[in-house]
N, C-alpha and C positions, 0 to 999 in steps of 0.2 A: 524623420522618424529614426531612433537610436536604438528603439526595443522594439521587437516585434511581438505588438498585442496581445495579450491572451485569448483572446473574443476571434481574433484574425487567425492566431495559430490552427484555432481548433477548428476556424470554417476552412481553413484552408488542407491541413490533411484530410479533414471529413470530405470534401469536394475532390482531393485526387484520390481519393482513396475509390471512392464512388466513377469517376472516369479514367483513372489508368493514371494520371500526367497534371502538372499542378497549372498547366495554363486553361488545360479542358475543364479541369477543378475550379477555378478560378469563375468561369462564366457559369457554373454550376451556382456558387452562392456570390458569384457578385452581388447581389440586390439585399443582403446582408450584413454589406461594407458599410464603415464611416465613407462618405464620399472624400474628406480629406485625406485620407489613405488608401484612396482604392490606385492612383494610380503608380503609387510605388510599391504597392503589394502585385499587380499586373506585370509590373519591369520584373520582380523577383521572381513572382511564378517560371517568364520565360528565361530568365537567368537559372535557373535551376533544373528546366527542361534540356535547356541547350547545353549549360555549362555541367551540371552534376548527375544529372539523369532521375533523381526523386530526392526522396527527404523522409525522415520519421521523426515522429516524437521528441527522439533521442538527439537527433542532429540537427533539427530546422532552426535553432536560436544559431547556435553554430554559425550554419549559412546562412543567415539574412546578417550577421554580426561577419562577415566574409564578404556577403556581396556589398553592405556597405561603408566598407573600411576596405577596398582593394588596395592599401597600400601594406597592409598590418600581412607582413609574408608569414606569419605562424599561422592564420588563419586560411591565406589562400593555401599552404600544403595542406591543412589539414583536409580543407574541401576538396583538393587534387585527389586525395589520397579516398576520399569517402567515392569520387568521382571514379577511378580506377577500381575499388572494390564493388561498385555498381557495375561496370562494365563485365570485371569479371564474372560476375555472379548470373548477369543476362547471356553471359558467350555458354554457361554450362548451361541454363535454359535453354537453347536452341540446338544443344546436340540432343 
């Protein structure tokens, strides 16, 4: 898979949006998946928890076009850099 689905996008933010985290998202509407894409849409969910911390609207083509092209380095800064601005943003939520 080169794109990530339009059908998948939208179950996919609606699902973490609904638990917090896009791997909880993920078991949330799995039974909504193509089964031929469910298990690369699974690896990215946890690739996004682990590796970037969420996603929106705005950036999840971004990073499924990041996680699956890790060699293309304009995309993995970019995802570092979305990565880092998530971190920050969670450090000012917890004071």
């Amino acid at each position: 898979m080169k794109k990530l689905p339009n059908y998948a996008k939208s179950l996919l933010l609606h699902g973490s949006s609904v638990t917090g985290n896009f791997t909880e998202g993920y078991y949330y509407i799995e039974e909504q998946l193509r089964i031929k894409d469910a298990k690369a849409l699974f690896d990215f969910c946890q690739w996004v928890d682990l590796h970037i911390g969420g996603a929106s609207q705005y950036n999840i083509d971004m990073l499924f076009r990041a996680y699956t092209d890790p060699t293309n380095q304009e995309l993995q800064n970019q995802a570092q850099e979305l990565s880092i601005q998530i971190k920050r943003i969670r450090s000012y939520e917890n004071c």
